[in-house]
N, C-alpha and C positions, 0 to 999 in steps of 0.2 A: 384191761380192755381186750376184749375181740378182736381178731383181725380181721370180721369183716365193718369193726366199729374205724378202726386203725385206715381200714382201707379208703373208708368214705370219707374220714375226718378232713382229711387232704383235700380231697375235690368238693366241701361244703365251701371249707375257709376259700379255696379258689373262686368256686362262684361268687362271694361274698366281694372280695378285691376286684372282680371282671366287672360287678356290678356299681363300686366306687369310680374306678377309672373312667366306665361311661359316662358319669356322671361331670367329671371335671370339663374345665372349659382349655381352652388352648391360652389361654392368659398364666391361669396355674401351673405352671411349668414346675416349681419346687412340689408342688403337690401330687403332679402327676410322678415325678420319677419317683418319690417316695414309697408310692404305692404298687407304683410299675416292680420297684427294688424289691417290693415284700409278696409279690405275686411272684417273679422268678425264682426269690427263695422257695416259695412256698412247693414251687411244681419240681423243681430241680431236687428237692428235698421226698417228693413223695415220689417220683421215679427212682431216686436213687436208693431207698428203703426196699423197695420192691427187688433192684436189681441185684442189691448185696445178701435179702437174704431171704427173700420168695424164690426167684426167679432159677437160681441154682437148681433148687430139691426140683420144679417142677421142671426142668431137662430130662430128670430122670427117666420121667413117664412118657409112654408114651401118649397118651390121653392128652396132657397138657402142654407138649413138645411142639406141638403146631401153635396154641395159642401164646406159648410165650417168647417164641419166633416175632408173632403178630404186635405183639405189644411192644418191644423193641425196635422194631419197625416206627411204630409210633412215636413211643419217647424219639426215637432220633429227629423224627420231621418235627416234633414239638421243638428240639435243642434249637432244630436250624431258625425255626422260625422264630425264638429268641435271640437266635444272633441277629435277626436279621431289625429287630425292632432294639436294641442295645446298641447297633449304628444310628438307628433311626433320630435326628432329636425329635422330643418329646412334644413339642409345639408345630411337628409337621401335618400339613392338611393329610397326612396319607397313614400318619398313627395309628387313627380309631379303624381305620378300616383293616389293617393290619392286625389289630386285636381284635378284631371280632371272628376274622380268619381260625386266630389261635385260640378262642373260648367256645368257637363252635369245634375246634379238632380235639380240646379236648374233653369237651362234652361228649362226644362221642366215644371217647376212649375210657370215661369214666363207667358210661354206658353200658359198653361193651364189659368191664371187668365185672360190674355189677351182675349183669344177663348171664355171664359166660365164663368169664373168669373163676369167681367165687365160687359158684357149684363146681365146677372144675376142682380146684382145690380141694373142695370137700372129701369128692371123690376119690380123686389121688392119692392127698395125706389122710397120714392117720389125725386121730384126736392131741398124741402125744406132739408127733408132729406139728402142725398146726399153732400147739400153745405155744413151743419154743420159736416158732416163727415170728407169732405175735412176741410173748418178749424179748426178742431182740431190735422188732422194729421200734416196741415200745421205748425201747434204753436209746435206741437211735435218735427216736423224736425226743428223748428226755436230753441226751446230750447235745441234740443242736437248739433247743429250749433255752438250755443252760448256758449253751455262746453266744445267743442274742441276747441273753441277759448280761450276760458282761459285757456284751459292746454297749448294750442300752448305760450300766453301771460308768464306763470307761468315757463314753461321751456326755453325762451327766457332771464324770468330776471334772472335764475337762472343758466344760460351760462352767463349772462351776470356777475353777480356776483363772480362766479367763474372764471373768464377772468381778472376782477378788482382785487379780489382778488390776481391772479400771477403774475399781472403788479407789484402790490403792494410786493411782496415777492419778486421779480426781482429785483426792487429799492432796496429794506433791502440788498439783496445779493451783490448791484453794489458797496452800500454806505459800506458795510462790508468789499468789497473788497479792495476800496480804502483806507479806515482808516487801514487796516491792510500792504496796499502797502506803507502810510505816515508813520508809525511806524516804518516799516522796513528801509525807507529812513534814519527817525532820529539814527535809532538804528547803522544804517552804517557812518552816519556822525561823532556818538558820538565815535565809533572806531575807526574812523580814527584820529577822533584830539586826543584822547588816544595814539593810536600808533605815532602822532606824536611827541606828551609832553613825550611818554619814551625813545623815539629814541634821541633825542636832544643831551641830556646829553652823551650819548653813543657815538654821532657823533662827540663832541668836547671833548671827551678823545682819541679817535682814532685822531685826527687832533694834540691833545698835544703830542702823541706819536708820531706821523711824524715828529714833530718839533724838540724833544730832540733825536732822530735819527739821524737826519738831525745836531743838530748843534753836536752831540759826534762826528759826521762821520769827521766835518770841526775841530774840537779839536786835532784830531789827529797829530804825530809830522811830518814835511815835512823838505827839504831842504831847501824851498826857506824863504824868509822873508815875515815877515805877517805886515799887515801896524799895527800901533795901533788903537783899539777903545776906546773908549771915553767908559765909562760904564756910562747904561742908568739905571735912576731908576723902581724899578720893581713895577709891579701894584696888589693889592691886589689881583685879581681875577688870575693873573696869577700865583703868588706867591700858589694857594690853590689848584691848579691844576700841580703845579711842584714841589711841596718840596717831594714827595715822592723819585723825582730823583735829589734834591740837590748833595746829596753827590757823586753820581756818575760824576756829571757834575763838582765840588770842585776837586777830583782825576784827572781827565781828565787833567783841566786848570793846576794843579800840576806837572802834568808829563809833561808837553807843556814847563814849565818854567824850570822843570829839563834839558830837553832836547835841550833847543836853546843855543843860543851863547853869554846871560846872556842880550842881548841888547831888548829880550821884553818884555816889562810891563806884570804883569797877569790880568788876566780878568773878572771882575767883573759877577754879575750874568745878566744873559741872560735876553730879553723881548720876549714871545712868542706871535706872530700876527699867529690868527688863519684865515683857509679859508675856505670859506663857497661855495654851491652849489645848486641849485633846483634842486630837482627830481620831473620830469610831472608825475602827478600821474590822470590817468580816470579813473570816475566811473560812474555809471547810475542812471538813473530814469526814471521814465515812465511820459509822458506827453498825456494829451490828447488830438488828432485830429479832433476830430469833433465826435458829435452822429447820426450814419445812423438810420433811423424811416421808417418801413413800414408800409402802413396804408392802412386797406381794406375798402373800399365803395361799393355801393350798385349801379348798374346802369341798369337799363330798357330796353330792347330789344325790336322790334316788332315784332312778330313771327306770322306764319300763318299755318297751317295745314289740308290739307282735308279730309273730314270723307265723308262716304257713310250713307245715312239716306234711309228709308225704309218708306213707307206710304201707308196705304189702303182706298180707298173709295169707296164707293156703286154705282155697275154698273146694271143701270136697263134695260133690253133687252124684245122688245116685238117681240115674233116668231108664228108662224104658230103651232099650235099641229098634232104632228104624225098621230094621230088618233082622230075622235070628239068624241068619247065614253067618260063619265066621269066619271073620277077615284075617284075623293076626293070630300068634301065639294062644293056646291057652292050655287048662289046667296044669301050668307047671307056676312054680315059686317065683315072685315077683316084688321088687322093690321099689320107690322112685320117691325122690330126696328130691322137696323144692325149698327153698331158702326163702324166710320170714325175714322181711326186713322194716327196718324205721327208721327216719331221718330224725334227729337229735339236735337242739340248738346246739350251736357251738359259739360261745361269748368272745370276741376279740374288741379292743380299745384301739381306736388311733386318735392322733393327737391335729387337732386342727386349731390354726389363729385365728380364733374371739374376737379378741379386738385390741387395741393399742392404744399404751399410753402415752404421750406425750409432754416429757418433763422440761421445761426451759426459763430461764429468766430474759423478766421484758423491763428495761429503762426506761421512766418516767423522769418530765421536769417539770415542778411548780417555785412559783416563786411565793415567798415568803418573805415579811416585812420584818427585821428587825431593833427594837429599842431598847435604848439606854440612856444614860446622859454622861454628860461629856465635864469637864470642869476647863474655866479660864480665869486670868488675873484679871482685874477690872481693880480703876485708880481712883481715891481718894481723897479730893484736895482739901485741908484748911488754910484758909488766907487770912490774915488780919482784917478786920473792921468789913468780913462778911461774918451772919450771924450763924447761914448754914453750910456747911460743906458741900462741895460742886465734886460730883461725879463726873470722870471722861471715862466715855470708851474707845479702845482700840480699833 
């Protein structure tokens, strides 16, 4: 590149950033320092190019001794006026008009080197000169190129890490969850078969007392004749579970044999058939359906944009004089060097928030019927001199 391409590059990209900042609103706070940030690079970066390695050679001269006094001058009132919006927060009513301050000062400073400066140069340095100017400021802009790419690199891995990182405490959290939701499963299973090994016992003292109920109610004395029964032998288990109401059931049979008409046998002790029943009993757990995954990629766009470019070049006109009197100099040897210029897109990216997704889980309740069946004992009677068996239920 040219140094007078090098020169302008700086104060294109600035106007570019002067004219993003207008644009933001005082809400955008992250937005604005952002760009505020890469606008002071930007200025701080193209004075200081200038300072280290134009600005030196042209002391020498006198010719450009005065203008780079001048321009110095300016960087310094540009620095101040940077410090002074670097205090400022970025959401004060008094911001924009403080930058507008410093896009008109260095508008004019840009101005000025374009009109004034540059021809200057020309004149001063040589051509050798000159190039080595330009590639030193070129390795300048190349090497602070190269350290915003490694901060740009450096804060990428460090989203990136920090991204890995919360994936990685999301698993711990998911796997926390579940091992804490499988406990509570076993913890509810181990209750349940608990409550049902103490119910048991409970359910079949309540079923022996329906039973010794049930036969003192049939002991009772009536009119009619009872067949005889045969007495059945008693079985241990039900023997342990009835002798607390032996003797009541011995009185009973007592008072039966008092009371008949001496023609029936008494009656030996009872067998209790106990009956049993399922209770449907639901309970829950959580299973899981599937894992939804969002995943962001990266994809390419073409985009195009038009820009107004500006270009000056040297128009030589030959006229007629008003008058043939002569005013200035003449018939001696004459040069005069004016400087072709063009303005050049210069392509920059920034990054702006599109738009947000929003990832979360939402808890529903519906209710749901569940069936099955269930099984229970139900009783079977044969009696003599009936012809069909007589159902009881419990």
């Amino acid at each position: 590149m040219t140094l007078a391409m090098l020169m302008q590059s700086g104060p294109a990209r600035a106007n570019e950033l002067f004219a993003k900042l207008a644009d933001t609103s005082d809400g955008a706070i992250r937005t604005r320092e952002k760009l505020y940030d890469e606008l002071r690079s930007e200025l701080e970066q193209h004075a200081s190019l200038e300072e280290q390695h134009l600005f030196p050679l042209l002391r020498k001269n006198a010719e450009t001794k005065e203008l780079v006094t001048e321009a110095l001058k300016e960087n310094k009132e540009m620095r101040a006026k940077l410090a002074e919006l670097d205090a400022l927060p970025k959401d004060d009513a008094a911001f924009p008009q403080r930058l507008l301050e410093l896009q008109k000062a260095f508008r004019q400073h840009a101005r000025d080197e374009k009109k004034e400066l540059l021809p200057a140069v020309k004149r001063a340095l040589s051509s050798e000169q000159i190039e080595v100017v330009a590639e030193k400021m070129e390795a300048g802009l190349a090497k602070a190129e190269q350290v915003k790419q490694d901060e740009v690199e450096e804060r990428r891995a460090r989203i990136r890490q920090e991204r890995e990182q919360a994936e990685l405490e999301t698993e711990a959290a998911e796997r926390e969850q579940q091992t804490r939701a499988a406990t509570e499963r076993r913890n509810r299973e181990t209750a349940r078969k608990v409550a049902d090994t103490t119910l048991k016992p409970v359910e079949a003292m309540n079923e022996v007392a329906r039973q010794v109920t049930r036969l003192a109610t049939e002991a009772l004395p009536s009119n009619g004749k009872t067949a005889h029964r045969a007495p059945a032998p008693v079985m241990p288990f039900t023997n342990l579970f009835l002798w607390p109401w032996s003797g009541m059931l011995q009185g009973v049979e007592q008072s039966r044999s008092l009371s008949s008409s001496g023609a029936r046998t008494s009656v030996g002790p009872q067998e209790v058939i106990p009956l049993g029943e399922e209770v449907l009993e639901v309970t829950k757990r959580t299973e899981n359906r599937g894992t939804a995954r969002i995943r962001r990629y990266v994809v390419e766009t073409p985009v195009e944009q038009q820009v107004t470019l500006e270009s000056e070049r040297v128009i030589v006109e030959r006229r007629r004089p008003a008058q043939d009197k002569v005013t200035g100099e003449v018939l001696t040897d004459l040069t005069i060097e004016l400087v072709e210029t063009a303005e050049v897109p210069v392509v920059g990216k920034r990054l702006r928030l599109r738009e947000e997704i929003v990832v979360r889980t939402e808890r529903t309740q519906h209710v749901t019927t569940v069936r099955d069946t269930v099984r229970r004992d139900e009783v079977e009677i044969h009696q003599p001199g009936k012809r069909h068996p007589t159902r009881e239920r419990a």
